[in-house]
mmCIF file as gemmi writes it, N, C-alpha and C atoms, coordinates in Angstrom:
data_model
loop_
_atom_site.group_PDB
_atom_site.id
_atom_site.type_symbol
_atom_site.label_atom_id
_atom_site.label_alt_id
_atom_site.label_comp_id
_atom_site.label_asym_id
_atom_site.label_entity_id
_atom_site.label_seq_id
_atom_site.pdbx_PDB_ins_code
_atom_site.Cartn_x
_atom_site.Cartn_y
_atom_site.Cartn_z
_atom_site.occupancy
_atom_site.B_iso_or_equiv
_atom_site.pdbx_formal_charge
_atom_site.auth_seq_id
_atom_site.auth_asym_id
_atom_site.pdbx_PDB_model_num
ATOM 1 N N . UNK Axp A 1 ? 0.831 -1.181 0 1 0 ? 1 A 1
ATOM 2 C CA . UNK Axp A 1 ? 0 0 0 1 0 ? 1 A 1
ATOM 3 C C . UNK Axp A 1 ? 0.881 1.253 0 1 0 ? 1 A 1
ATOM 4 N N . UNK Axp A 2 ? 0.676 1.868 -0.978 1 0 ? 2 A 1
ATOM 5 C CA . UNK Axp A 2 ? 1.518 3.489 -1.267 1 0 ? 2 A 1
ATOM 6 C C . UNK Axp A 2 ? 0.462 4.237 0.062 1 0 ? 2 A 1
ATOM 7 N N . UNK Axp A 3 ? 1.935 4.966 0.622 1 0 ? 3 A 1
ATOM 8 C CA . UNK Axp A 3 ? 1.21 6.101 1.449 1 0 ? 3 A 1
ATOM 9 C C . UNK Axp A 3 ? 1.517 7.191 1.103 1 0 ? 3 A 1
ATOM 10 N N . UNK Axp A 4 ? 0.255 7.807 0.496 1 0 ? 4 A 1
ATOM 11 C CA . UNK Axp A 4 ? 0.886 9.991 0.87 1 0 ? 4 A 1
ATOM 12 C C . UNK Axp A 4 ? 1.532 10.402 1.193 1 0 ? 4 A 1
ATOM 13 N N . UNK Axp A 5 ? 2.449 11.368 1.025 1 0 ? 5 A 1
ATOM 14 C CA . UNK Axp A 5 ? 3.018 12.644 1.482 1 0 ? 5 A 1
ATOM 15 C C . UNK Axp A 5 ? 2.357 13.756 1.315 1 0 ? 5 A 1
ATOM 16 N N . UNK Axp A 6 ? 1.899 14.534 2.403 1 0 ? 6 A 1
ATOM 17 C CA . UNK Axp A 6 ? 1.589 15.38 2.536 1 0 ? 6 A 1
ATOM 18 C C . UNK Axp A 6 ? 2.154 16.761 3.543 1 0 ? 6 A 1
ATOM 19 N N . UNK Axp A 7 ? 2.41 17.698 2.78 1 0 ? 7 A 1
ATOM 20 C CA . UNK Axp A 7 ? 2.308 18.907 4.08 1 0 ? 7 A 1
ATOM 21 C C . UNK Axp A 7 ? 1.654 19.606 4.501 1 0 ? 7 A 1
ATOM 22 N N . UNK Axp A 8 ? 1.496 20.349 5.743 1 0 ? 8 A 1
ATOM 23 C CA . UNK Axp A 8 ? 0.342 21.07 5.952 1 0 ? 8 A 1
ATOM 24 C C . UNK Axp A 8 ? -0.014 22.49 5.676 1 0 ? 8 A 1
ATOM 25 N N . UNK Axp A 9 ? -0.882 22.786 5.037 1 0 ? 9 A 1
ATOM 26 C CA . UNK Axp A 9 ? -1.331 23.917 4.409 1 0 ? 9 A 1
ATOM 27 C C . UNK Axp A 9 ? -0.51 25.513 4.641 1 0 ? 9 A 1
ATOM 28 N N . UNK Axp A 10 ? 0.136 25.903 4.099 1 0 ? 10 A 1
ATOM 29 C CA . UNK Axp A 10 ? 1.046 26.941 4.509 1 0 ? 10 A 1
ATOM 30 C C . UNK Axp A 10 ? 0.185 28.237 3.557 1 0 ? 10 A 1
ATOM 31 N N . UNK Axp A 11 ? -0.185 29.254 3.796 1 0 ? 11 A 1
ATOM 32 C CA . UNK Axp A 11 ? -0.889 30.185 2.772 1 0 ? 11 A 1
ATOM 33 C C . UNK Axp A 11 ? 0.749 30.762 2.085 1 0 ? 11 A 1
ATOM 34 N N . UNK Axp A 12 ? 1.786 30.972 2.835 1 0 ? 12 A 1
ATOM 35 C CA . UNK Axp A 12 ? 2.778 31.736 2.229 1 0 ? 12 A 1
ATOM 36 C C . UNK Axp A 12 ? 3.558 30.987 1.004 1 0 ? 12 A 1
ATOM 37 N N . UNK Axp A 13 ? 2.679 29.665 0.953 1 0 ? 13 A 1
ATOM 38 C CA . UNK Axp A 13 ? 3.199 29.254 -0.24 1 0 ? 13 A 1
ATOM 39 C C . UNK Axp A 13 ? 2.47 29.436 -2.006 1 0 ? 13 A 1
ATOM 40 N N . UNK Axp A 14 ? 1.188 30.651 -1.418 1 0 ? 14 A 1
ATOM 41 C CA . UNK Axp A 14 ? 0.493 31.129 -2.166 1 0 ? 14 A 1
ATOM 42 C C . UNK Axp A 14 ? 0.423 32.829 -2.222 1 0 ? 14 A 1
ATOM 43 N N . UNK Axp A 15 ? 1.02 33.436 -2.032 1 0 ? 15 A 1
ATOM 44 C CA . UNK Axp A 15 ? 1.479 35.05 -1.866 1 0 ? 15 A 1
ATOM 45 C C . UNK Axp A 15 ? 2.526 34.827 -2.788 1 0 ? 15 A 1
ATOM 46 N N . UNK Axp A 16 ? 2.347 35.069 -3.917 1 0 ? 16 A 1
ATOM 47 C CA . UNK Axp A 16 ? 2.899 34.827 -5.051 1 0 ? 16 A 1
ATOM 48 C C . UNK Axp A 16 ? 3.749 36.518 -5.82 1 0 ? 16 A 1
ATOM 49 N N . UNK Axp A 17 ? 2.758 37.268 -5.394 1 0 ? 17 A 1
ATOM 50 C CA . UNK Axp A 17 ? 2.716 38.633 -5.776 1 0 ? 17 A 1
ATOM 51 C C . UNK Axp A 17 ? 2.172 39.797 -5.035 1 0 ? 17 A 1
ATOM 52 N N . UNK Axp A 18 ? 2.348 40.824 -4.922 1 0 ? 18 A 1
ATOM 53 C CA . UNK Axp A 18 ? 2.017 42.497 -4.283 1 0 ? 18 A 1
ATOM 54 C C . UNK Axp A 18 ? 0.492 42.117 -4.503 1 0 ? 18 A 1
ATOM 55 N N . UNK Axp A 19 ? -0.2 41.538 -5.075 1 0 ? 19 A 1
ATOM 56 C CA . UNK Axp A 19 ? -2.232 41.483 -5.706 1 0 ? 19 A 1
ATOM 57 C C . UNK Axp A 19 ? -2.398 40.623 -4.122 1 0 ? 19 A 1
ATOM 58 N N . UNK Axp A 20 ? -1.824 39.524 -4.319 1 0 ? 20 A 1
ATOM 59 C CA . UNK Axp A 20 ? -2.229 38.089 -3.275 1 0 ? 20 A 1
ATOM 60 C C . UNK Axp A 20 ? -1.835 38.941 -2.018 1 0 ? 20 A 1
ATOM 61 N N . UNK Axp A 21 ? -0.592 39.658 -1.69 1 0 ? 21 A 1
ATOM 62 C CA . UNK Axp A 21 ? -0.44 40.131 -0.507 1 0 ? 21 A 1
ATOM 63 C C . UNK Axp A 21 ? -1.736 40.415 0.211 1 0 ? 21 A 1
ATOM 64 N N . UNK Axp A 22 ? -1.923 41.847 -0.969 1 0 ? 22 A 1
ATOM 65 C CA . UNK Axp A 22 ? -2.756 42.871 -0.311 1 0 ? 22 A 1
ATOM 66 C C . UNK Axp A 22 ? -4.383 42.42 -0.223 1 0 ? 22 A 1
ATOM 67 N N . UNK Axp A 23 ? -4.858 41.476 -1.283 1 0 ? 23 A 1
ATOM 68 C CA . UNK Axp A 23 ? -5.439 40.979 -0.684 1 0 ? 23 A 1
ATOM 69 C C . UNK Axp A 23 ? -5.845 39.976 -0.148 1 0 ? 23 A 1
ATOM 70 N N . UNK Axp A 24 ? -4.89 39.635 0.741 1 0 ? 24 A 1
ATOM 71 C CA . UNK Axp A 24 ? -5.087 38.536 2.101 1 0 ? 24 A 1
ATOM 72 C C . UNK Axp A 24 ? -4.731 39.622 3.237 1 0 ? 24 A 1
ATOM 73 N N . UNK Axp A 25 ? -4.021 40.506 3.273 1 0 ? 25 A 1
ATOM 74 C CA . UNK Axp A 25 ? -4.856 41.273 4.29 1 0 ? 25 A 1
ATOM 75 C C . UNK Axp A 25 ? -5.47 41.946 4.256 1 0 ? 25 A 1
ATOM 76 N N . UNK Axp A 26 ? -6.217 42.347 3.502 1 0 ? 26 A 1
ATOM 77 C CA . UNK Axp A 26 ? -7.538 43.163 3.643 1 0 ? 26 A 1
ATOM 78 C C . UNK Axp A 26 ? -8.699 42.17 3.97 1 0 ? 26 A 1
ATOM 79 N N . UNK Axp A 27 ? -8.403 40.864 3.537 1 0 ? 27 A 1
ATOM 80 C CA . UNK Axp A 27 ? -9.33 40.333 4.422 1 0 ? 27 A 1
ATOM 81 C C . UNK Axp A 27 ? -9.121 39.708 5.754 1 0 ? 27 A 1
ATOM 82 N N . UNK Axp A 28 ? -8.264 39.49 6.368 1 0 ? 28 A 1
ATOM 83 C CA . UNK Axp A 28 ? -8.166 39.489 7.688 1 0 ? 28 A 1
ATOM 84 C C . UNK Axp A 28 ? -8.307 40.744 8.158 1 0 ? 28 A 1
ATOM 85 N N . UNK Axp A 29 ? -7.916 41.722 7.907 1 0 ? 29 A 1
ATOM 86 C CA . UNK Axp A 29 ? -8.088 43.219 8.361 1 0 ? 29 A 1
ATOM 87 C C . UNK Axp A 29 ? -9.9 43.567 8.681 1 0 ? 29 A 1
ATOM 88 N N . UNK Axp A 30 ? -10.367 42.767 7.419 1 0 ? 30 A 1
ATOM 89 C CA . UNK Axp A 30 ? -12.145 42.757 7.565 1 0 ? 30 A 1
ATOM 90 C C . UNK Axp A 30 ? -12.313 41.876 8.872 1 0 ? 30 A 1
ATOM 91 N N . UNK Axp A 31 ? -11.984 41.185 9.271 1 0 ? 31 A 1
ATOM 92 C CA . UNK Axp A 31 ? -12.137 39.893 10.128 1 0 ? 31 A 1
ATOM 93 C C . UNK Axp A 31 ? -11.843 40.861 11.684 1 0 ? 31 A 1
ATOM 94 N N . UNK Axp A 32 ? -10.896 41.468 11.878 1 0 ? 32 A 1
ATOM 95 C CA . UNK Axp A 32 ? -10.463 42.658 12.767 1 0 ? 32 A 1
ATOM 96 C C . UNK Axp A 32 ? -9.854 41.515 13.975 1 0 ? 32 A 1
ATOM 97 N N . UNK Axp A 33 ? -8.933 40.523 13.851 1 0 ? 33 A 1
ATOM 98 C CA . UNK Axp A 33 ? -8.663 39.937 14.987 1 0 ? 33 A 1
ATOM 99 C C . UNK Axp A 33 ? -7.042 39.678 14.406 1 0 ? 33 A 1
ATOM 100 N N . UNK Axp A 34 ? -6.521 41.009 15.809 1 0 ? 34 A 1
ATOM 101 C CA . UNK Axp A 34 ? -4.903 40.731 15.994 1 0 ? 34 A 1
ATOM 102 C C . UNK Axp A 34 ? -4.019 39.7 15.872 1 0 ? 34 A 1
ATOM 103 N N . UNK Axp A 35 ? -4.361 38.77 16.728 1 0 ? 35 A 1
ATOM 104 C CA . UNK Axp A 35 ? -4.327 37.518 16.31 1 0 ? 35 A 1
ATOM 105 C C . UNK Axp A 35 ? -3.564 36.795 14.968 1 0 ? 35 A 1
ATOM 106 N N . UNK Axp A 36 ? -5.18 37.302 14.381 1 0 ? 36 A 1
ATOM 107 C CA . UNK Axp A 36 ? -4.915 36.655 12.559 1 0 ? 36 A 1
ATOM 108 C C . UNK Axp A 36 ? -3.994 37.484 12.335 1 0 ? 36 A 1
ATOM 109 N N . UNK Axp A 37 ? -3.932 39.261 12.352 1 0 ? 37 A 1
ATOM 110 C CA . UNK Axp A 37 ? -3.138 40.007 11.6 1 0 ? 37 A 1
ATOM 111 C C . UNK Axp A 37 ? -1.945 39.52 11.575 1 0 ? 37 A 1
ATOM 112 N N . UNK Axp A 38 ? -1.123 39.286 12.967 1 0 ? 38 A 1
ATOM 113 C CA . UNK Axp A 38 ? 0.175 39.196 13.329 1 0 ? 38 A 1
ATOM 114 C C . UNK Axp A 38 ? 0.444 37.689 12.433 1 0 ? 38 A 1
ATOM 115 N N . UNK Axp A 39 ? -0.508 36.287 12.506 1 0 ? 39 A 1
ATOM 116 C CA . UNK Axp A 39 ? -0.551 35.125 11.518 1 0 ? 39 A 1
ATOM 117 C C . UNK Axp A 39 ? 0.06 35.693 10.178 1 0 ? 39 A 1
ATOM 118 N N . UNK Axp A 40 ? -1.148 36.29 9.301 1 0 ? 40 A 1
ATOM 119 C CA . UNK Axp A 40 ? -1.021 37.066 8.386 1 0 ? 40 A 1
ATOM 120 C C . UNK Axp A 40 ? 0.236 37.534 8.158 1 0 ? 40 A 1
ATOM 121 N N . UNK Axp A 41 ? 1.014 38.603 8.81 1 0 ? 41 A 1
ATOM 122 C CA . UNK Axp A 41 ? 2.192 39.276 8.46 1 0 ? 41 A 1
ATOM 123 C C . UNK Axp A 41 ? 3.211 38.358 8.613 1 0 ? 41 A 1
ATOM 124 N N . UNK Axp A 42 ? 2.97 37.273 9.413 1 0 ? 42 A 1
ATOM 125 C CA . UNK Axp A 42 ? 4.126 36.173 9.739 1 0 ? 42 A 1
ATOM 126 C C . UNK Axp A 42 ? 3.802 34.918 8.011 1 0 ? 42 A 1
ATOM 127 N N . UNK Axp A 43 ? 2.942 35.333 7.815 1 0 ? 43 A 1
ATOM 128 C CA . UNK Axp A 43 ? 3.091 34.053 6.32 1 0 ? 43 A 1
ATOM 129 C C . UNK Axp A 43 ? 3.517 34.949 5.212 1 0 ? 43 A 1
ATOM 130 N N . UNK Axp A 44 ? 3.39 36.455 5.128 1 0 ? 44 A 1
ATOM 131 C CA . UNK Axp A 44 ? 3.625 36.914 4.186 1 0 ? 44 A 1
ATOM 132 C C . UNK Axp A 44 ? 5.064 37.034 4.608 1 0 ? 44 A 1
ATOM 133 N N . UNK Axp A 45 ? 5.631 37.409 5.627 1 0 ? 45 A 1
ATOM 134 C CA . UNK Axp A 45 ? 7.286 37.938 6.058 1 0 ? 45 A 1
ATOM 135 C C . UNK Axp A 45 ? 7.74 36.048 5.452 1 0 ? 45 A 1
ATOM 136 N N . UNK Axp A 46 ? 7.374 34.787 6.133 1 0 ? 46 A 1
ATOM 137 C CA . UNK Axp A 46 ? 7.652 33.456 4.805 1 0 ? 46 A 1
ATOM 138 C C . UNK Axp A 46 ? 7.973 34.025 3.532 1 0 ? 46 A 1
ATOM 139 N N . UNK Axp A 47 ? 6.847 34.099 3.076 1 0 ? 47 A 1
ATOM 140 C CA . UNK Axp A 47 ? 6.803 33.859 1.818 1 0 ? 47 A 1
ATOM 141 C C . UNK Axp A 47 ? 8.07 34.61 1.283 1 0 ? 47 A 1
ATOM 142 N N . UNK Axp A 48 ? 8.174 35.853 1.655 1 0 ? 48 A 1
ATOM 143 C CA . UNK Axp A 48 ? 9.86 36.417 1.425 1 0 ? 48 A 1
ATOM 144 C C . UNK Axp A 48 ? 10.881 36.829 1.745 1 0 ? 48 A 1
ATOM 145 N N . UNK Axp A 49 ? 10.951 36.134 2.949 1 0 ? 49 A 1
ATOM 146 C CA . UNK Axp A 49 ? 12.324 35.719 3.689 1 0 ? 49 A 1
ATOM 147 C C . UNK Axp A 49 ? 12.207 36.387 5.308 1 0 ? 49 A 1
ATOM 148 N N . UNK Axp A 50 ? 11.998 35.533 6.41 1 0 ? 50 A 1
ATOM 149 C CA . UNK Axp A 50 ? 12.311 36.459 7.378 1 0 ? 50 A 1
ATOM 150 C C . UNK Axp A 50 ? 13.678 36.753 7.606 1 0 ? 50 A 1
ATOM 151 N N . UNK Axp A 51 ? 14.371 35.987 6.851 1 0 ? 51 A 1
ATOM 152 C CA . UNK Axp A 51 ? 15.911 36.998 7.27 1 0 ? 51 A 1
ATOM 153 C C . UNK Axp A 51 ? 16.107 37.867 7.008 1 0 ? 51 A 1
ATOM 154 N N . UNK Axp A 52 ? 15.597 38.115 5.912 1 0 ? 52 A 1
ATOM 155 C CA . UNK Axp A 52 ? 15.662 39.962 5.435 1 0 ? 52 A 1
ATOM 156 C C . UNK Axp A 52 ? 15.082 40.677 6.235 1 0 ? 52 A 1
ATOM 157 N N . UNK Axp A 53 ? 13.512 40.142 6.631 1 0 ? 53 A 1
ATOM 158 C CA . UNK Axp A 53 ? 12.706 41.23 7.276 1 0 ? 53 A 1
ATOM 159 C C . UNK Axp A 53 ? 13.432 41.264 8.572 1 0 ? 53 A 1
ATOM 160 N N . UNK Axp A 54 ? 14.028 40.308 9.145 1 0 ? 54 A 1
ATOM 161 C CA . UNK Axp A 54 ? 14.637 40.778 10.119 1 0 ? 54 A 1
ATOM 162 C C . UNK Axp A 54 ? 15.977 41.471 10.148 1 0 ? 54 A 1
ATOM 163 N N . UNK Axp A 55 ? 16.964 41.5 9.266 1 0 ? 55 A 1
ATOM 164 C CA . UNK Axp A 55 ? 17.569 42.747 8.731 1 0 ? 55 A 1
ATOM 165 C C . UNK Axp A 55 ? 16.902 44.288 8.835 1 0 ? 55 A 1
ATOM 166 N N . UNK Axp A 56 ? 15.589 44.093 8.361 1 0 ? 56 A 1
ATOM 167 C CA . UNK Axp A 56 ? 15.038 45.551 7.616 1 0 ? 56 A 1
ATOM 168 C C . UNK Axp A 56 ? 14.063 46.005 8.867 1 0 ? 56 A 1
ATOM 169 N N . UNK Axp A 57 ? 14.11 45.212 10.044 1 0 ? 57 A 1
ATOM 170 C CA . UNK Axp A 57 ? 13.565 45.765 10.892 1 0 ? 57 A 1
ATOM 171 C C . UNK Axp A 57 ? 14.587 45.777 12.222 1 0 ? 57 A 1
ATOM 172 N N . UNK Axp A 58 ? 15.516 44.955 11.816 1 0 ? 58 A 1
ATOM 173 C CA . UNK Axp A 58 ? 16.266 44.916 13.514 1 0 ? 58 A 1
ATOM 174 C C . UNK Axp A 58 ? 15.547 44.509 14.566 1 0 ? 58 A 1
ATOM 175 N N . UNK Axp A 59 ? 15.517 43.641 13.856 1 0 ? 59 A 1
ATOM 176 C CA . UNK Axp A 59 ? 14.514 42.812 14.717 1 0 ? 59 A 1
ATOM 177 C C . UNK Axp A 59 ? 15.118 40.684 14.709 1 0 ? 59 A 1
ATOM 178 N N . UNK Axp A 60 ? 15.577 40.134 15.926 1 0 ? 60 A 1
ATOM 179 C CA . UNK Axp A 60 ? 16.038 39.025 15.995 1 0 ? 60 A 1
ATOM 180 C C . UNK Axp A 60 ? 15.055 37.984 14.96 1 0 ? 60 A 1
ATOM 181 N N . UNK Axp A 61 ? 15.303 36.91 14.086 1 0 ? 61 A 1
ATOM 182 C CA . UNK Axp A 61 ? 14.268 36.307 13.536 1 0 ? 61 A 1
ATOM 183 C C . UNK Axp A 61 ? 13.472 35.484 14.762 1 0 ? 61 A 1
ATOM 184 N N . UNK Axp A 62 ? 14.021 35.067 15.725 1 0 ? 62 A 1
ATOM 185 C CA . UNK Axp A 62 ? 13.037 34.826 17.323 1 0 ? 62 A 1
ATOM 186 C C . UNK Axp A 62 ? 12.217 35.231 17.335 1 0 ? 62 A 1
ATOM 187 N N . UNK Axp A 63 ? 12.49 36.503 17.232 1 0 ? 63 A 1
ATOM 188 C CA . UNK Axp A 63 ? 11.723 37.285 18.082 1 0 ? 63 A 1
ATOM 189 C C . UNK Axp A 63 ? 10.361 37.702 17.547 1 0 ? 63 A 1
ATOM 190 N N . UNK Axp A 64 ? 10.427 37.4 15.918 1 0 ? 64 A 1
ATOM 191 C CA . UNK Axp A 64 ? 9.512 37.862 14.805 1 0 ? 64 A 1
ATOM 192 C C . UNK Axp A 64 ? 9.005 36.82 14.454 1 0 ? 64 A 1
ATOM 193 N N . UNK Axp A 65 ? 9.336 35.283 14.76 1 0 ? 65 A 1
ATOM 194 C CA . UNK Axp A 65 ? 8.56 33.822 14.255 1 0 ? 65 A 1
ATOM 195 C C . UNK Axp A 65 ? 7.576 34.143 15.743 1 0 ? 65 A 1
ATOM 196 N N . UNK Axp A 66 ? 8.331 34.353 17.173 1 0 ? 66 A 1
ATOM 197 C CA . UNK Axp A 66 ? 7.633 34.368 17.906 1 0 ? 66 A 1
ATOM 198 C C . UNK Axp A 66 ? 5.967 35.432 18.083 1 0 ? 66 A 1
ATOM 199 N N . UNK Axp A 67 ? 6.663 36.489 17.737 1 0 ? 67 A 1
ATOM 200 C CA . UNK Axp A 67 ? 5.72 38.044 17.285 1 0 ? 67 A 1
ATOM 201 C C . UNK Axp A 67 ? 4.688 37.481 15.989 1 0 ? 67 A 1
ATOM 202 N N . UNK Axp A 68 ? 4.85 36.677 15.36 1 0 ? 68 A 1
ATOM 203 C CA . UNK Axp A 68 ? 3.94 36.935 14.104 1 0 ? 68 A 1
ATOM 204 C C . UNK Axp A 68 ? 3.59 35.318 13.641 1 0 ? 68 A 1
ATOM 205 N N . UNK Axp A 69 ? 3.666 34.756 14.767 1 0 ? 69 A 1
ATOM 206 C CA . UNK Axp A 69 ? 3.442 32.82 15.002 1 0 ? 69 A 1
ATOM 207 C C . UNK Axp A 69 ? 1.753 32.777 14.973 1 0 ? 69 A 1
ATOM 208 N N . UNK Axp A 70 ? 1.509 33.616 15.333 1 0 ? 70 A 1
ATOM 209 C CA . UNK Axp A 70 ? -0.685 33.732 14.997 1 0 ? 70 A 1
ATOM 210 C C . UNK Axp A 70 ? -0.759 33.162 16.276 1 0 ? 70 A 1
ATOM 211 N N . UNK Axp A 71 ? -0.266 32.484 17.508 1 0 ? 71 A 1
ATOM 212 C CA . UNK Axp A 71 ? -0.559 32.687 18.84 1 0 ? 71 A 1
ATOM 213 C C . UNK Axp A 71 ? -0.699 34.094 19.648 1 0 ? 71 A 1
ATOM 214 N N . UNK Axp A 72 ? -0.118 34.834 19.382 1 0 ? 72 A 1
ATOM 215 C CA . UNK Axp A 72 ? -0.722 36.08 20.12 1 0 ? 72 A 1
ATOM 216 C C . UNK Axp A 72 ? -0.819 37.355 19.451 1 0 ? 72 A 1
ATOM 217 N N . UNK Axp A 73 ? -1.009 38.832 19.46 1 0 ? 73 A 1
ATOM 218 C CA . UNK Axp A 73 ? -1.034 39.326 18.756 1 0 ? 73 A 1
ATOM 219 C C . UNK Axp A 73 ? 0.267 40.46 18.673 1 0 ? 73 A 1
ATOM 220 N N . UNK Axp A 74 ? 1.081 41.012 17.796 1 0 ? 74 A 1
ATOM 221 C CA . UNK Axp A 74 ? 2.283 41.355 17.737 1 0 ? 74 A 1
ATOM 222 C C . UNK Axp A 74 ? 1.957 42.934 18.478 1 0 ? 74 A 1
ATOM 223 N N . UNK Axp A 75 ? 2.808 43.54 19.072 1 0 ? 75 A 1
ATOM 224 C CA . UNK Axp A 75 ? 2.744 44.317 19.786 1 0 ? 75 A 1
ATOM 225 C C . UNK Axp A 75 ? 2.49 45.831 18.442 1 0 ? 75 A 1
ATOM 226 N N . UNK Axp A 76 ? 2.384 46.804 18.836 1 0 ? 76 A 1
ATOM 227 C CA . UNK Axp A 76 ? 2.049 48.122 18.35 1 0 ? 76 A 1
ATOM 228 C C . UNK Axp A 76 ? 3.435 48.323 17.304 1 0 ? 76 A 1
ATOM 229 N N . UNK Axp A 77 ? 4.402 48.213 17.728 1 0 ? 77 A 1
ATOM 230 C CA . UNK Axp A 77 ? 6.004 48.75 17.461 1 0 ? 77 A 1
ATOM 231 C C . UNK Axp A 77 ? 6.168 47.286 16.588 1 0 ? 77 A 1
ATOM 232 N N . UNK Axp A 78 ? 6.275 46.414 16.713 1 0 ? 78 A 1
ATOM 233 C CA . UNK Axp A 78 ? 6.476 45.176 15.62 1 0 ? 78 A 1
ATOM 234 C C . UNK Axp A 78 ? 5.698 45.036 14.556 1 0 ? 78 A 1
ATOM 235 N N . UNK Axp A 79 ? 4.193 45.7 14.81 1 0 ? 79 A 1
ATOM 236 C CA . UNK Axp A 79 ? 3.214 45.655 13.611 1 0 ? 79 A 1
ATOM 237 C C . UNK Axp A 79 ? 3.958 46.955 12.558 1 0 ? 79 A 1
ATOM 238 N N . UNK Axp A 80 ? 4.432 47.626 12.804 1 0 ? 80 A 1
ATOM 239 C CA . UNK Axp A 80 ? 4.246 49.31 12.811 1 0 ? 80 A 1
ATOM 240 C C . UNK Axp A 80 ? 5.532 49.017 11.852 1 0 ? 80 A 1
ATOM 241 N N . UNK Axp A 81 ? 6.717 48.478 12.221 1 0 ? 81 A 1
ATOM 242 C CA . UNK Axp A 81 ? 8.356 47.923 12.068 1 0 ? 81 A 1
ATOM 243 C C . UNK Axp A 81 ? 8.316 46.995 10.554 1 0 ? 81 A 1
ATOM 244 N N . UNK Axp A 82 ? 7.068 45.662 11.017 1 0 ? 82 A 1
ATOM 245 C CA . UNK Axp A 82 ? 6.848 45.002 10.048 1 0 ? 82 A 1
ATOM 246 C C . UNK Axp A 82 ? 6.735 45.33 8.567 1 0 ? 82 A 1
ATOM 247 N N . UNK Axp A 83 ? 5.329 46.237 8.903 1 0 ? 83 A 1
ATOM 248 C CA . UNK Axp A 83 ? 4.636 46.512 7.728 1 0 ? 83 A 1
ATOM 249 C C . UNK Axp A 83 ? 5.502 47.424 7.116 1 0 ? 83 A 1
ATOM 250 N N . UNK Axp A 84 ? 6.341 48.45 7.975 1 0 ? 84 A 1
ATOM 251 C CA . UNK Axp A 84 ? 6.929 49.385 6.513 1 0 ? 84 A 1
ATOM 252 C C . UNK Axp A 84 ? 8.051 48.381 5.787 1 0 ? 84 A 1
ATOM 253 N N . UNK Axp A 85 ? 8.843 47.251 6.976 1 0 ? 85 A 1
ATOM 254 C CA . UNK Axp A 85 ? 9.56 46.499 6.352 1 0 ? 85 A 1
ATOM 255 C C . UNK Axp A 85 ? 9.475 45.633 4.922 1 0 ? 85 A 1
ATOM 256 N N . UNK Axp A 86 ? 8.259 45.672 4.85 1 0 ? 86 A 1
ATOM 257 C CA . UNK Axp A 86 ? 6.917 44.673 4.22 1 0 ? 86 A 1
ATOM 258 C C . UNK Axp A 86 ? 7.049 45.488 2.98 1 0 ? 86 A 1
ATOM 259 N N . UNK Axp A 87 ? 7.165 46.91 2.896 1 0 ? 87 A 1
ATOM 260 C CA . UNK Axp A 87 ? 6.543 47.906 2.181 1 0 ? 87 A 1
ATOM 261 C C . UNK Axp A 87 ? 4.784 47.924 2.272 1 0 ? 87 A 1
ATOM 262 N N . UNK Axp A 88 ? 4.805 47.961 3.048 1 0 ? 88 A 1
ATOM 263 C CA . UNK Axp A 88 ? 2.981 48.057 3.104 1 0 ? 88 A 1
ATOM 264 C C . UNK Axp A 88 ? 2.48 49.14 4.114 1 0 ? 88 A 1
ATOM 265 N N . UNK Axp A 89 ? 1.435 49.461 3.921 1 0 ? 89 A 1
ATOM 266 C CA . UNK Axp A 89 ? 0.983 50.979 5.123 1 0 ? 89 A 1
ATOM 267 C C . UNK Axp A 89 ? -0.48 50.523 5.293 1 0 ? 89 A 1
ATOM 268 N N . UNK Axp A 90 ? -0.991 50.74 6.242 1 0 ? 90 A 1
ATOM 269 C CA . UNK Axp A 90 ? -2.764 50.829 6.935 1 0 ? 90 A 1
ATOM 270 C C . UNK Axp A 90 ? -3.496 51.92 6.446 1 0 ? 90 A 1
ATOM 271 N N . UNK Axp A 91 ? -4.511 52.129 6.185 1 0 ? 91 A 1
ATOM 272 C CA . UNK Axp A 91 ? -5.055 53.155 5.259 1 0 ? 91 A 1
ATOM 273 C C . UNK Axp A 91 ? -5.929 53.22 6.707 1 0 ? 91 A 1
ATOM 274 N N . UNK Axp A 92 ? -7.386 54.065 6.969 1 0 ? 92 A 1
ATOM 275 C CA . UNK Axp A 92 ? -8.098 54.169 7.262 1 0 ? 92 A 1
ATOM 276 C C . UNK Axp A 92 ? -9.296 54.668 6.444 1 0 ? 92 A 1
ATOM 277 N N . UNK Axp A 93 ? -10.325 54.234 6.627 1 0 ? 93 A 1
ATOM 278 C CA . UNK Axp A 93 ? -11.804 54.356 5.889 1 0 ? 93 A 1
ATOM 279 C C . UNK Axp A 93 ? -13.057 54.235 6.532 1 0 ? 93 A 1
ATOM 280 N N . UNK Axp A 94 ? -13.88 55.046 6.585 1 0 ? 94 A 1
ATOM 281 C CA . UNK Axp A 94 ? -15.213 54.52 7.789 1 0 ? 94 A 1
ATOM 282 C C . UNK Axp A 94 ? -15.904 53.452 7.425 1 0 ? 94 A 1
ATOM 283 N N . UNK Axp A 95 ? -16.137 52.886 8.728 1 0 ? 95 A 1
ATOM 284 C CA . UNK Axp A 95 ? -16.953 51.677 8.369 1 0 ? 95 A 1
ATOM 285 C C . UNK Axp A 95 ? -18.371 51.824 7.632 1 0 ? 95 A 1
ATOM 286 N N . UNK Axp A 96 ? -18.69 50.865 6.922 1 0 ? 96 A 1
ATOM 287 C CA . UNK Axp A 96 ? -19.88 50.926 6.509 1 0 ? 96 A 1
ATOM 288 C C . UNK Axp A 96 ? -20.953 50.782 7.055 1 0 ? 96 A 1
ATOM 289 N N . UNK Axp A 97 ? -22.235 50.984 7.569 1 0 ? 97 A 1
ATOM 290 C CA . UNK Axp A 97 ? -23.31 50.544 8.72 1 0 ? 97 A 1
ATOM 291 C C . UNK Axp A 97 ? -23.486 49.237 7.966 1 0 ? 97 A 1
């Protein structure tokens, strides 16, 4: 009997491009749970290298698998560090009723 190989579902092996980035977080961003965000920025910082991002933020790669592991949510200054590292910025817009 042949058995499978399988791995388990990684999204950063689908952030292919700046389109897929932005939108996979805009929809966790819709979802509004820190949590996911910090997940989120931790599969996209995968998908293209946390050694760099941790270069471009000065930031230990520890410290940023730990910060952006989707167990807790990354502090104010690591989100803030990330995202310009990322090249990416937070817009604001009113909610819709």
């Amino acid at each position: 009997m042949n058995k499978t190989k399988t791995r388990p579902f990684d999204v950063a092996n689908y952030l292919n491009d700046e389109e897929d980035v932005v939108e996979y977080l805009r929809q966790v961003l819709e979802e509004g749970d820190p949590v996911e965000l910090g997940a989120a920025l931790g599969a996209i910082a995968r998908a293209r290298g946390m050694s760099q991002l941790a270069r471009d933020t000065g930031l230990s790669r520890e410290s940023l698998y730990k910060s952006l592991s989707g167990e807790r949510a990354p502090n104010s200054d690591t989100l803030f560090r990330v995202m310009k590292a990322l090249g990416l910025k937070l817009s604001v817009q009113p909610a819709t009723p």
